[in-house]
ZATOR-671398 format. One record per residue (C-alpha): residue in three letters; x, y negated, z negated. Coordinates in steps of 0.2 Angstrom, whole numbers, padded with zeros to 4 digits, always signed. Each point is the difference from the previous one (the first is absolute). Layout:
AlaXYZ/...
END
This chain:
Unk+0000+0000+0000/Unk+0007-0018+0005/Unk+0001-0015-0012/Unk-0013-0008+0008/Unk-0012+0015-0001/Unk+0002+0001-0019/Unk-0015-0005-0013/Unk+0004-0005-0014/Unk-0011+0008-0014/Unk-0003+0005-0017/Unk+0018+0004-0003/Unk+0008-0014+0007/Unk-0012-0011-0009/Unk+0003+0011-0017/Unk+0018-0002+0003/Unk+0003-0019+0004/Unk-0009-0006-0016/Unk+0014+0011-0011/Unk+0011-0013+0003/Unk-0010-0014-0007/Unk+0004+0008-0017/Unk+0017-0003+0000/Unk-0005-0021-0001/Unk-0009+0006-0017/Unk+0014+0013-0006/Unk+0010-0014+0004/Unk-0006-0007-0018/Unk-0012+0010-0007/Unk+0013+0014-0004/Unk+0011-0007-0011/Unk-0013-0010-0011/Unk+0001+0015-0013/Unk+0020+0001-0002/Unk+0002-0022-0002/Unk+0002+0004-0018/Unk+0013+0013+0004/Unk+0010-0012+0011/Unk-0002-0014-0011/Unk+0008+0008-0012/Unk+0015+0009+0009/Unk+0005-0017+0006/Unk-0005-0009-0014/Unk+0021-0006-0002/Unk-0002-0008+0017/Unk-0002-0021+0002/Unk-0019-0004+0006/Unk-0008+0018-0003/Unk-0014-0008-0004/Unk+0000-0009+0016/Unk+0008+0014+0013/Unk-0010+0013-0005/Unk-0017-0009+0006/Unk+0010-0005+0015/Unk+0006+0019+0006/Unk-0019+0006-0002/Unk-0006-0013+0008/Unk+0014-0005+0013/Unk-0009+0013+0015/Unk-0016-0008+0000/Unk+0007-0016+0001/Unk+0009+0006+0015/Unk-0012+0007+0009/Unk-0010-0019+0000/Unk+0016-0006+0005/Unk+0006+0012+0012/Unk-0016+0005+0010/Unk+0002-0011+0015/Unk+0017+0007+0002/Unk-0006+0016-0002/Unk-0013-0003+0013/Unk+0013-0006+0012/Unk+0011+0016-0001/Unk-0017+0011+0001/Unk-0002-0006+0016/Unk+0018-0001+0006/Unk+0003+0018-0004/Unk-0018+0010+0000/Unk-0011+0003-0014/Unk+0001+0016-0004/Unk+0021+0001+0001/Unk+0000-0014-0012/Unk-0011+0007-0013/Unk+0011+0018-0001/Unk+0015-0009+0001/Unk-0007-0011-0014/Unk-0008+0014-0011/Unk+0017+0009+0001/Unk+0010-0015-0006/Unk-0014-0004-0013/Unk+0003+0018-0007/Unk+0018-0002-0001/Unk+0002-0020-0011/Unk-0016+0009-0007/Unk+0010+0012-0012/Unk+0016-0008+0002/Unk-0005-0007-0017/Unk+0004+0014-0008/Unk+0018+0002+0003/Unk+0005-0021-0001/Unk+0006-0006-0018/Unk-0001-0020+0006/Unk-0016-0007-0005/Unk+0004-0012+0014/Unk+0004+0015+0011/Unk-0018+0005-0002/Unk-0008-0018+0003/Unk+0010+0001+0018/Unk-0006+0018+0003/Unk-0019-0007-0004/Unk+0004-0013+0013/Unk+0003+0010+0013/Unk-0016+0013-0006/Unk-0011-0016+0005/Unk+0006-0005+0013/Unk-0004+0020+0006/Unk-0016-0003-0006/Unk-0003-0013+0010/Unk+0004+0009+0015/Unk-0010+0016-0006/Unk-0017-0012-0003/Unk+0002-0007+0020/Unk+0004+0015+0008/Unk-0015+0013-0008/Unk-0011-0015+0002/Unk+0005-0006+0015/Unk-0004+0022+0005/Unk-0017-0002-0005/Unk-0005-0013+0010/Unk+0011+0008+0014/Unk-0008+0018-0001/Unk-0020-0006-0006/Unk-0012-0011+0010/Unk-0018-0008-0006/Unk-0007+0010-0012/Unk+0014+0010-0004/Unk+0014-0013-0004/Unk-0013-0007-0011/Unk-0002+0016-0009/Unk+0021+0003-0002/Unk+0003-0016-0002/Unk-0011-0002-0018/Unk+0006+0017-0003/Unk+0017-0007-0005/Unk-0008-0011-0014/Unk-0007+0013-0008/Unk+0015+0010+0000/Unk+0011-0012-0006/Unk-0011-0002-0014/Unk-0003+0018-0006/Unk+0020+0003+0005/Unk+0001-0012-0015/Unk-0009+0007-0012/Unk+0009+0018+0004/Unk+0016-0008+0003/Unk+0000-0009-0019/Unk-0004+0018-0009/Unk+0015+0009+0012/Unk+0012-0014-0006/Unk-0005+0003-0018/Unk+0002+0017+0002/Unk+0017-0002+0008/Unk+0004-0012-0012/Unk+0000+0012-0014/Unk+0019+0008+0006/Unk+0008-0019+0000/Unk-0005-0013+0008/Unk+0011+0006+0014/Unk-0010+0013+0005/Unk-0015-0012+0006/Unk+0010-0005+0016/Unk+0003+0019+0007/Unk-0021-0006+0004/Unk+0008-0008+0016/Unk+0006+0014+0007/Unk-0016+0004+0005/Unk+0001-0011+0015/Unk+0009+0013+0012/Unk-0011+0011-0002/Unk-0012-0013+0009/Unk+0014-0004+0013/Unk+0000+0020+0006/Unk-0019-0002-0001/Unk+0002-0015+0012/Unk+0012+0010+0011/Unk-0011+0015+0003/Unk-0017-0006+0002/Unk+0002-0019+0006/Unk+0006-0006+0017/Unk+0006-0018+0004/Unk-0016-0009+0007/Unk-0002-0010+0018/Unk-0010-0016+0004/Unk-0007+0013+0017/Unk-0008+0008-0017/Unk-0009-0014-0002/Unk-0020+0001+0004/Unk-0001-0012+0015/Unk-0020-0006-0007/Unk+0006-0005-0016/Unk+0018-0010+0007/Unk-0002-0016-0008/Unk+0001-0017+0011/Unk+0017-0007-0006/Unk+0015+0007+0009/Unk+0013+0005-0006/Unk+0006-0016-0008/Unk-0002-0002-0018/Unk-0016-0006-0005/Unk+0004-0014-0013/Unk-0017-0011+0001/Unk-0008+0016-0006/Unk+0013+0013-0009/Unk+0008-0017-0011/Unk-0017-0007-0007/Unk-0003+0020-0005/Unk+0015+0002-0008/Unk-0001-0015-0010/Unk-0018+0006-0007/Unk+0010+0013-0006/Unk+0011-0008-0013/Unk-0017-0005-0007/Unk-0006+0018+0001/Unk+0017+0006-0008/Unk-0003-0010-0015/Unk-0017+0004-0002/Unk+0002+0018+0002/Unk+0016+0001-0012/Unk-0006-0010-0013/Unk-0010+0012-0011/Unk+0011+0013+0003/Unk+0012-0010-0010/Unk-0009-0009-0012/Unk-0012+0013-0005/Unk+0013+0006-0015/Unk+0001-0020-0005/Unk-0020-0001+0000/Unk-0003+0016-0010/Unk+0014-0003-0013/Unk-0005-0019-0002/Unk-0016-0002+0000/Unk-0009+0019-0004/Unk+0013+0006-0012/Unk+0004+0016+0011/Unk+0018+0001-0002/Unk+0004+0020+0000/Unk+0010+0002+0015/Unk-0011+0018+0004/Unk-0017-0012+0002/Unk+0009-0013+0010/Unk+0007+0013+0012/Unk-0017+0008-0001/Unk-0008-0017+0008/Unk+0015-0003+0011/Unk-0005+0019+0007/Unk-0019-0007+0001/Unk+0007-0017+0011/Unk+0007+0013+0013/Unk-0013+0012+0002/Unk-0013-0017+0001/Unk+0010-0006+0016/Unk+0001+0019+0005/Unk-0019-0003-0002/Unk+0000-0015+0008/Unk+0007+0006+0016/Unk-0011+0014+0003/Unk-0014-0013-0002/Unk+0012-0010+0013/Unk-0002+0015+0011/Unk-0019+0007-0002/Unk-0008-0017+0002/Unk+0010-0017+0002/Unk+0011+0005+0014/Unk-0016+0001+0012/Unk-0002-0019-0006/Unk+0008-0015+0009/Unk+0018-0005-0006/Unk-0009-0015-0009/Unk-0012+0008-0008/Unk+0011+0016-0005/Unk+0012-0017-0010/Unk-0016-0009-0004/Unk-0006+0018-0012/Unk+0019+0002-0007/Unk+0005-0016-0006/Unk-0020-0003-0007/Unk+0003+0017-0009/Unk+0017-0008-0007/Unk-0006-0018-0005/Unk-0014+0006-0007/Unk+0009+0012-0012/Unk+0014-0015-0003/Unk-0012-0012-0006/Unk-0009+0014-0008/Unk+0016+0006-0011/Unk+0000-0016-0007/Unk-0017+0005-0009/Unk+0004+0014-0003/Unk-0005+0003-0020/Unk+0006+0019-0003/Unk+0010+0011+0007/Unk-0012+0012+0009/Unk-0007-0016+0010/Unk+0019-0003+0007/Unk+0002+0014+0004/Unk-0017+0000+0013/Unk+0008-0015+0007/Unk+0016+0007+0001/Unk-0008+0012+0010/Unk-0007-0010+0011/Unk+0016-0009+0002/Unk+0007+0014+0007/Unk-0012+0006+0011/Unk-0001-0017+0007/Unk+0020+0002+0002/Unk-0001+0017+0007/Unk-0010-0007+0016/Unk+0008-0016-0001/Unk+0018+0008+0008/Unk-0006+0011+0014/Unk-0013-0012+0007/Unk+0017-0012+0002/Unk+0011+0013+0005/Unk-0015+0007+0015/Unk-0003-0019+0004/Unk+0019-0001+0004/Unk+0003+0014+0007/Unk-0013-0004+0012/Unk+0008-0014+0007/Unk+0018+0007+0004/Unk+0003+0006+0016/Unk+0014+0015-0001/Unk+0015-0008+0006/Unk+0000-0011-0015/Unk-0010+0008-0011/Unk+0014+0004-0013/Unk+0004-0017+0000/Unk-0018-0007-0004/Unk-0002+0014-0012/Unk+0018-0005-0010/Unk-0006-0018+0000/Unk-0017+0003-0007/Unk+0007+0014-0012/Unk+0013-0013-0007/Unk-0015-0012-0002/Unk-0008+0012-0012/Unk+0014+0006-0012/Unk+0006-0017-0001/Unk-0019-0003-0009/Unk+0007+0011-0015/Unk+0014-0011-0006/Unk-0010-0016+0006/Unk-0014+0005-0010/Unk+0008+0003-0014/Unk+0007-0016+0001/Unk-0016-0008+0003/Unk-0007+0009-0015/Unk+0015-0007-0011/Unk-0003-0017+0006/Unk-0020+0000-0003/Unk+0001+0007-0017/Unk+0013-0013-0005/Unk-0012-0013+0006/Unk-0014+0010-0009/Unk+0011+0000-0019/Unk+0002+0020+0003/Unk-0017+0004+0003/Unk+0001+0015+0013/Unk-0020+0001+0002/Unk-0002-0018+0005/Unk+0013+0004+0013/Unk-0008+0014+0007/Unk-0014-0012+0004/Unk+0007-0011+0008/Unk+0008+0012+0012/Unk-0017+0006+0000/Unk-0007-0014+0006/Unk+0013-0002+0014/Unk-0006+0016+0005/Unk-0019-0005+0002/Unk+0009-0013+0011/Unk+0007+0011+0011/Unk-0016+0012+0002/Unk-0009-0017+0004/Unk+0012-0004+0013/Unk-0005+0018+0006/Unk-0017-0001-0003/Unk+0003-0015+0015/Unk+0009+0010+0012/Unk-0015+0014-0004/Unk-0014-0013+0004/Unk+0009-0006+0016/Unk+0000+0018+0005/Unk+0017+0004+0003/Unk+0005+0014+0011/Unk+0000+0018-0012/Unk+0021+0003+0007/Unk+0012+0001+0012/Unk+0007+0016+0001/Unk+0016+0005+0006/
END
């Protein structure tokens, strides 16, 4: 069978949202063994500060590194950058274990980003290059909820690990060449003559900026919203319900990510047959509602409903910008628009902690009146879609 007579299917699909995990492993992993490393370098100038910055660092390189990463995705194929890149991740994965240099490690975790960045491009870049209509809609939200069950899964393996040494948690990365062979036996590298000639959109193959910027911009916004609770959940329950045993606050943490695991099968068994407008207008009305609401929130039970809904609203939030993307790339630059929108989105994590910071000082430290206000800015922007929706904006463009 010839490249161009292949279908991409069940497999491929299964296969291309693995990656996506290794973003959240990425982090997620090593939140158990902090403690362990804390102390083992606890003789070593700005612990306090370096340690943060080496769990953090690949996140902040994927937001940085995306567009990059889009450029080399489509210089030298998607599917040769993502093995390449899962093979390399496996190997400054582990390397951990063996280095003695706490600055040693914080390079390693540079260069496990900037693998991350490449892996996020490529597999998504493959979804939209192997599914059409319907289909890419379906893979598409899939990643969402993968990413946020891998971190529920991901946080009890690194606690597990954690138990032989805080060592141990990083032999997790290894995990990626497995996914590279996968890759190499069941994936092929795509071609635009694969592209469905009724759904070619009507841009050429230059890059579409009037479109793919003001997109990926939306994004930061999105990044912030979809982040914030997911970091300040353990700030709301300790300060302001009294839950402070570490077990409950990972217990709600694990309820956030199945809520946007939730969130995006709603994504996919109704608002995806929605107009982009409309699919934007129902997530950020799910979130500014459940903003403003957690300022009212008397006891814990009622947070937790509008964390809930938070998170459901986040869940759709994500794939209905990545589809509306997606739908506007054609292939020869698609790795590129996808890097530029992908950076827009990480980059909402540290902004948007930074907003929050700012707001609360402006607020004498009161989190829930912060969470309102971004709340409110979220009823904004679903009025903004609500306009688009009335106007009757085309449903998508699909690529």
């Amino acid at each position: 069978m010839t490249v161009a007579e292949r279908q991409a299917g069940t497999l491929q699909g299964v296969l291309l949202l693995l990656p996506i995990t290794m973003a959240v492993m990425g982090l997620i992993i090593l939140v158990p063994v902090l403690p362990g490393m804390m102390a083992h370098f606890r003789d070593v100038p700005g612990v306090d500060y370096l340690i943060p910055l080496m769990l953090t660092l690949p996140a902040l390189c994927v937001a940085l590194l995306s567009p990059v990463a889009g450029v080399v995705v489509d210089f030298f194929g998607r599917r040769k950058t993502c093995i390449g890149a899962l093979v390399i991740y496996a190997g400054v994965g582990i390397l951990p274990i063996f280095l003695q240099s706490l600055i040693e490690i914080i390079i390693s975790r540079v260069v496990l980003g900037a693998m991350e960045a490449l892996i996020v491009i490529s597999s998504t870049t493959l979804i939209a290059d192997y599914f059409h209509g319907r289909e890419r809609e379906k893979w598409l939200a899939n990643q969402t909820a993968v990413a946020s069950l891998a971190s529920i899964v991901l946080a009890l393996l690194g606690g597990a690990l954690g138990s032989f040494g805080w060592r141990a948690a990083f032999a997790a990365y290894g995990v990626s060449i497995l996914f590279a062979v996968a890759l190499m036996l069941w994936t092929w590298e795509p071609r635009k003559s694969d592209e469905p000639l009724d759904e070619a959109p009507v841009l050429g193959a230059r890059f579409p900026w009037a479109t793919i910027a003001p997109i990926s911009l939306l994004a930061i916004f999105g990044g912030a919203m979809f982040f914030t609770m997911q970091i300040q959940v353990s700030s709301m329950l300790s300060g302001y319900y009294d839950i402070r045993s570490p077990g409950a606050i990972g217990l709600y943490s694990g309820l956030a990510g199945l809520s946007v695991a939730g969130g995006t099968l709603l994504y996919r068994q109704v608002t995806a047959r929605l107009m982009i407008p409309v699919q934007l207008l129902i997530a950020f009305a799910l979130l500014g509602i459940s903003y403003v609401a957690m300022n009212h929130a008397p006891t814990a039970q009622i947070f937790t409903g509008t964390l809930i809904v938070n998170q459901v609203g986040s869940g759709m939030l994500l794939p209905a910008l990545v589809v509306w993307a997606m739908g506007r790339l054609p292939f020869e630059v698609r790795g590129r628009g996808t890097g530029l929108f992908m950076s827009g989105w990480w980059l909402g994590q540290p902004l948007g902690s930074q907003a929050v910071a700012f707001l609360r000082g402006q607020n004498d430290g009161n989190l829930p009146a912060t969470l309102q206000i971004l709340g409110i800015l979220c009823l904004i922007a679903a009025a903004v879609a609500l306009v688009g929706a009335l106007r009757g904006s085309p449903r998508r463009q699909l690529a």
